[in-house]
N, C-alpha and C positions, 0 to 999 in steps of 0.2 A: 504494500500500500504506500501513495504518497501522501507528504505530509500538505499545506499550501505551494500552490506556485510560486511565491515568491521567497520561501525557504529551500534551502538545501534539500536533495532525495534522501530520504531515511529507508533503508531498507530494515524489515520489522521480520519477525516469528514468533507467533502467536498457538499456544497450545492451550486447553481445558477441557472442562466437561461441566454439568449442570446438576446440581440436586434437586427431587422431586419431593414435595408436601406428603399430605396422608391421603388427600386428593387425586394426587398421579400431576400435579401439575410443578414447573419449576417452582422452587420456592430461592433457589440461590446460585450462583457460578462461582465456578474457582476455575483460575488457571494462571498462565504466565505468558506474558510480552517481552520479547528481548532484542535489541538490537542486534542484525546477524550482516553488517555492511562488510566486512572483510570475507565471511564465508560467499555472500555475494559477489565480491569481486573475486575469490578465488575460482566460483564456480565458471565467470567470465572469463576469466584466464586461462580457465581449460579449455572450455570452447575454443575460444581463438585457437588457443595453440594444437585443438586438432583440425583445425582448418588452415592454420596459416604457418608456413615458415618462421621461428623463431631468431633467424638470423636476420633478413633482409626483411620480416614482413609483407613479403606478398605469400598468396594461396598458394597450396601445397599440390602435392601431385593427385590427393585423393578427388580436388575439387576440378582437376583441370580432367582427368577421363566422365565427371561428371559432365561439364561441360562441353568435350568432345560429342557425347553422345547427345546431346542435347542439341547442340550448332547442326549435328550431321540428321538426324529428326526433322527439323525446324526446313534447314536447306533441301533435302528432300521431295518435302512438302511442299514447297516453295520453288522450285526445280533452279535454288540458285546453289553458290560457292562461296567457300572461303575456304584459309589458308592456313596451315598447324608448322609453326617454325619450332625449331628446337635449335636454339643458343648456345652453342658449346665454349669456355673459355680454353685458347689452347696453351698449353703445358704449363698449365696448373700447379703441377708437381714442381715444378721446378722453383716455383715461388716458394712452395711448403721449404725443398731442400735449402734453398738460397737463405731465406726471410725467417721461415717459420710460419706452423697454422696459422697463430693471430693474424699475421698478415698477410695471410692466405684469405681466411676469413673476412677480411678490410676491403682485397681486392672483389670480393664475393659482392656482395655487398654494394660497392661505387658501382661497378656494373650494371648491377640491378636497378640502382637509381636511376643511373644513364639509358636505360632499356625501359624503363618506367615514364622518364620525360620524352619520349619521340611516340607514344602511342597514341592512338585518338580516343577519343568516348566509346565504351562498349568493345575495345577489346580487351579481351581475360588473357593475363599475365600472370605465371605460377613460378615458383621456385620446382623445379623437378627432380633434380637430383644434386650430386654434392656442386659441378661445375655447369651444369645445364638449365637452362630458364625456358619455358616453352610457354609460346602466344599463339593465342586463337587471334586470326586477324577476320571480321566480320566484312565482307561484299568484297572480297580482294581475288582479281584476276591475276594471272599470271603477269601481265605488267607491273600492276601493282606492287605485286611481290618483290620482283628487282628493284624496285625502288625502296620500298620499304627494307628490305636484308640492308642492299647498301649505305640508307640513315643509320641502320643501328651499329654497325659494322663499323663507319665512320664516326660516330660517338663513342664507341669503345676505344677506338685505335688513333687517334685524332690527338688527344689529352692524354696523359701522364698520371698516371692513379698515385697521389700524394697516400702515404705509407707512414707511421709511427717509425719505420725505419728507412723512410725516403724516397723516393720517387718508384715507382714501379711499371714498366711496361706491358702494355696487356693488347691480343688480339683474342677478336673469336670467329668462331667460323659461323655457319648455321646450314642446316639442313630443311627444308621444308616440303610439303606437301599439297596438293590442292585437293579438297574433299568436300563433298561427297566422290568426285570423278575418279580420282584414283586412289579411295580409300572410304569401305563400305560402313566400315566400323570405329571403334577409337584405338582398339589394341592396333589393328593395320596401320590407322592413320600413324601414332608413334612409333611401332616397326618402319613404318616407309622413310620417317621425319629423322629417326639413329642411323638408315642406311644410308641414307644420301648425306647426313654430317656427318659420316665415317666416310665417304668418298672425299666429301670436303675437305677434311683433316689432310687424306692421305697426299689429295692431287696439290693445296698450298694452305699452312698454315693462314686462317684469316680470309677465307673464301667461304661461297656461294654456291649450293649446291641444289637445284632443284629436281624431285625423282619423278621420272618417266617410264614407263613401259620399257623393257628392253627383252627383246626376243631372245636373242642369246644368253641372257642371264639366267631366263626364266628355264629355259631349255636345260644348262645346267645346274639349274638347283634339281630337276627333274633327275637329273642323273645322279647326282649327289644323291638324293634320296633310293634311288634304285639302290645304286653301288653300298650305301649304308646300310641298307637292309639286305644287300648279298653278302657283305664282308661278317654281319651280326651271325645269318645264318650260317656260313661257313666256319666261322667259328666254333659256334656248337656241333656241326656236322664235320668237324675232324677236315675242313677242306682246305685250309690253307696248307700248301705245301713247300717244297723246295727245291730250287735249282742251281746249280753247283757250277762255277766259271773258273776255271784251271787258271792260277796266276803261278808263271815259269821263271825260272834261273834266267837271264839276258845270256849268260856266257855256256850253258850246254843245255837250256830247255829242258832241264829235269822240272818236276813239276813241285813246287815248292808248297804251295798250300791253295786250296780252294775257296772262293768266294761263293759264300750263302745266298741266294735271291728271291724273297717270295713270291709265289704262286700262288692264284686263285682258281680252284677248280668250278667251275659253273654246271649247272644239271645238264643244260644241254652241251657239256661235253667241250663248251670254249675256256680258257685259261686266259684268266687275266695275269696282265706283270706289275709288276713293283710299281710303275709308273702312273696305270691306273688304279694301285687301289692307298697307296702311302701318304700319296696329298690329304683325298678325300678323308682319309681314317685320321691326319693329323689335325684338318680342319676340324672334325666332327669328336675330339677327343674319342675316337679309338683305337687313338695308335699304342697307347700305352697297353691294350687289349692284344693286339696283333704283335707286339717288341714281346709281350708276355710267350703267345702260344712261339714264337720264332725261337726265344731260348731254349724252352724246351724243345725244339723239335733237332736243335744243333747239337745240344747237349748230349741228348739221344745217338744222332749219329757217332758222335765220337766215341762214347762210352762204346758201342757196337763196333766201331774200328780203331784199333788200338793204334795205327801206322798213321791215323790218315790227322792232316791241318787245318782247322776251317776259320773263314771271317765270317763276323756277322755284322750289319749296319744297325745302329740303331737312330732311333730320334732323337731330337734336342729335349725336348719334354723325358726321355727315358734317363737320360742321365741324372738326374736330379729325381727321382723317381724313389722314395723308399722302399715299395712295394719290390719295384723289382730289383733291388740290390739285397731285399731276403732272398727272390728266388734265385738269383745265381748265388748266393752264399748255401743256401740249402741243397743245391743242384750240385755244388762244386763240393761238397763234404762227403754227399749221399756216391760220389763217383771220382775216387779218388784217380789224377792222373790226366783229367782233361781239361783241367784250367792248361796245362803247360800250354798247347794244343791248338787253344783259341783265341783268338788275335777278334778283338771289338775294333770297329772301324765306327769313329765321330765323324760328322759332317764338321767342316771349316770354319762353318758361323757357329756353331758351337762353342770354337774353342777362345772365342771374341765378347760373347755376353757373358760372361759367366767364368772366368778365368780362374777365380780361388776356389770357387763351388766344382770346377771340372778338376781341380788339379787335384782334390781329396776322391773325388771317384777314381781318376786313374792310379794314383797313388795304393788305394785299397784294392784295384784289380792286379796290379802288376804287383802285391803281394803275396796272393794269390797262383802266382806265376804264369798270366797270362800277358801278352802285347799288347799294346794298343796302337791304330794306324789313324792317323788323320788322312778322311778323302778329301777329293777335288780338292787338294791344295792347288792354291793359285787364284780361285774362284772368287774368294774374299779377300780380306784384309791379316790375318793373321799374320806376323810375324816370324819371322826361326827365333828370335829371341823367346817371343812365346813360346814357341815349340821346346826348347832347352828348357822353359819355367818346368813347362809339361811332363818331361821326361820321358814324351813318348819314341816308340821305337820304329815306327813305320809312314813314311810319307808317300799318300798318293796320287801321284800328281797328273789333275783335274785333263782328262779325254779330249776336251775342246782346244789346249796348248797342244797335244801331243798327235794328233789325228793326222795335223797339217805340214808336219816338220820335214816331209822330202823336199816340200814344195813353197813353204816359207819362213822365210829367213828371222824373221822377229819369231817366231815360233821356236824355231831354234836356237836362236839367242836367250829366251826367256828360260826352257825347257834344261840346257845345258847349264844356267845359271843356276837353277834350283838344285839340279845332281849333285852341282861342286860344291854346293855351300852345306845342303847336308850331308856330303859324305866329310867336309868337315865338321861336323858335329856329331860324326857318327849316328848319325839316322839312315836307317834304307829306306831305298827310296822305289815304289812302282810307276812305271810308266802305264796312263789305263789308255784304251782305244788306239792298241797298238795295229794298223792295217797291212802290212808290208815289211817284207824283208830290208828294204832300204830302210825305212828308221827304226826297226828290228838293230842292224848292225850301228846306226849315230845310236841309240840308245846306248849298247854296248859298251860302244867306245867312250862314251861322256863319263861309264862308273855306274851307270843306271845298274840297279842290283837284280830287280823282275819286271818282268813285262805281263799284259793281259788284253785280249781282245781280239777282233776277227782274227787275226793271222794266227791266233793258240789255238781260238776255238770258243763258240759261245755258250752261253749258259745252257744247261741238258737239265734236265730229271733224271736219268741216270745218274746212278753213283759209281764214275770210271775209275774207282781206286782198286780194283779187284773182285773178282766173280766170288771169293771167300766172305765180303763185304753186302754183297748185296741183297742179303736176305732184309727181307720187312724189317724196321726199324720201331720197337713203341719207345713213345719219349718216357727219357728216366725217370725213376721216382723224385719226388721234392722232398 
């Protein structure tokens, strides 16, 4: 209840009850009146704060899929449009590292103001996520939209976000969407609105990205999804397999150890290779599924051949992988003899993000007493200083330098530089996509230690290390 209008609100709580005569009628009341203005405002302050952003003070994300669904209702009906922006600040992190949260927080925040002063009446502006602000723009065409991304864009990036610790530099990108047209719902509309500001991000820091139709994207998600529910299947149907690439001595082609390569067996009888199913499983986090069944299935072979060498590749995700650093420690106990044996091959970029995190994995395998090979050297950035940090034993050096070397000359220059330098470091070194006896013999001669590809022989399903070898192999106990 309120008290007069021209006095302050009182907020009241009133409790009692009434006594009855001999009659049945009240004869008296009792109870209590108490001021409850702080429980009042506390209960106000919850509200808000489950609708609104406590940092920046605008609506939160619950309010804006409300309104999503409400605009795309309304438009609909109306058989008009508008536009779902998603505001992304880019690298964020980098202020946290730089500055610290507070002033991560600060830049939050000024943004939000700046994004706040260029809207018009009636469009709904939300705090979304930690770096993300998403606005419903009401009657806005795709013209529009360029114009409006570019004011906010230019307000963000334009000005200097004054800082407790000093000036700070900020762009953002955005992503947006036009819906109902190309987005029937709100979950769609914000799926469409993260994919195109993840195109943004990727193609420039502080861009404009609007999402369209794209025939061939859509085609591949199609396959994506096929291939993820062939690779699930196979899995449990025992079908991933493997194929085995003879890597040879350079100086008398004895055959020095074997390269591992999965295979995907299909019902109707086609084999997929490494290349189509490795991406997709990395994309779709199932590679750490597939690096699982491939150990065991190598592991298996060797415990079954006591003579024979095998590599295995794995992912960048696998090396940092707990899980599967129990199953080769349980695999390598349970089968004494085949750590010596087996030679793990990283990919390049690997050995670049993550330099102190890979040097404790290699470290703990080659306790174990097995090798480890970096592929496609050359491909990236990595270092031989790195490679020394690494203490790895085998460099492979990247098929696209080595393919071309009869017939050019930077190839050759590059190819031979890499030999010299790790055979002074004592790393060996493979030359892969080796086609021809002509750079069969420059291999050679440069110190190159093995060679591998068409001219050896390509990968088989056969296992050619002996008829004694070739019985059915099941993978070893864990």
């Amino acid at each position: 209840m309120r008290a007069a209008t021209s006095a302050p609100v009182i907020w009241i709580e009133e409790t009692g009850c009434w006594f009855a005569g001999p009659d049945g009628k009240p004869v008296r009341a009792q109870g209590i009146v108490r001021v409850n203005n702080e429980r009042h405002a506390r209960d106000e302050q919850l509200m808000r704060l489950s609708r609104h952003d406590p940092l920046t003070g605008e609506l939160n994300r619950t309010h804006l899929v409300a309104s999503l669904a409400e605009g795309i209702e309304e438009a609909t009906r109306l058989r008009a449009s508008f536009a779902f922006m998603l505001i992304g600040i880019d690298h964020l992190a980098r202020v946290n590292d730089a500055f610290g949260f507070d002033v991560a927080d600060g830049v939050i925040a000024e943004v939000g103001r700046r994004i706040r002063a260029r809207l018009r009446n009636g469009d709904v502006f939300v705090r979304f996520s930690g770096n993300k602000f998403g606005l419903v723009l009401k009657n806005c065409t795709v013209d529009d939209m360029n114009v409006a991304a570019e004011r906010f864009l230019a307000g963000i990036r334009d000005d200097v976000v004054p800082t407790k610790s000093g000036p700070v530099s900020v762009t953002a990108s955005i992503g947006a969407v036009s819906v109902p047209r190309y987005a029937r719902n709100a979950d769609e509309a914000i799926n469409r609105a993260h994919e195109t500001l993840d195109m943004a991000k990727r193609r420039r820091a502080g861009s404009f990205s609007l999402w369209r139709p794209n025939v061939e994207r859509d085609a591949q998600r199609r396959v994506n999804i096929r291939v993820t529910d062939e690779i699930v299947t196979a899995l449990n149907d025992r079908r991933i397999v493997m194929a085995f690439e003879p890597v040879v001595e350079a100086h008398s082609r004895d055959t020095a150890f074997y390269e591992c390569l999965i295979r995907m067996e299909q019902d109707d009888g086609q084999v997929l290779l490494a290349p189509d199913i490795v991406p997709v499983a990395e994309k779709l986090g199932l590679i750490r599924l597939v690096d699982h069944r491939v150990l065991e299935l190598v592991v298996a072979e060797l415990a079954a051949s006591p003579s024979v060498h095998l590599s295995l590749n794995i992912s960048p995700d696998t090396t940092m992988d707990p899980d599967w650093w129990s199953s080769i420690e349980s695999l390598m106990r349970a089968n004494p003899g085949v750590a010596e044996r087996l030679i793990v091959e990283i990919t390049e970029t690997v050995a670049i993000q993550d330099l102190d995190g890979l040097r404790g994995f290699v470290t703990r395998l080659k306790n174990f007493g097995s090798r480890i090979a970096i592929d496609d050297f050359g491909a990236g950035y990595t270092s031989f200083r790195n490679l020394r940090k690494l203490g790895v034993d085998i460099v492979k050096i990247d098929g696209a330098f080595v393919q071309n070397i009869a017939r050019s000359a930077d190839d050759r220059a590059f190819v031979q530089t890499l030999i010299d330098l790790a055979r002074r470091l004592g790393i060996k070194t493979v030359a892969e996509w080796v086609q021809d006896d002509e750079s069969a013999v420059m291999l050679r001669e440069w110190g190159c230690d093995y060679i591998q590809g068409r001219l050896i022989g390509l990968a088989s399903s056969d296992r050619p290390w002996g008829t004694e070898d070739k019985a059915a192999v099941r993978p070893a106990a864990g």
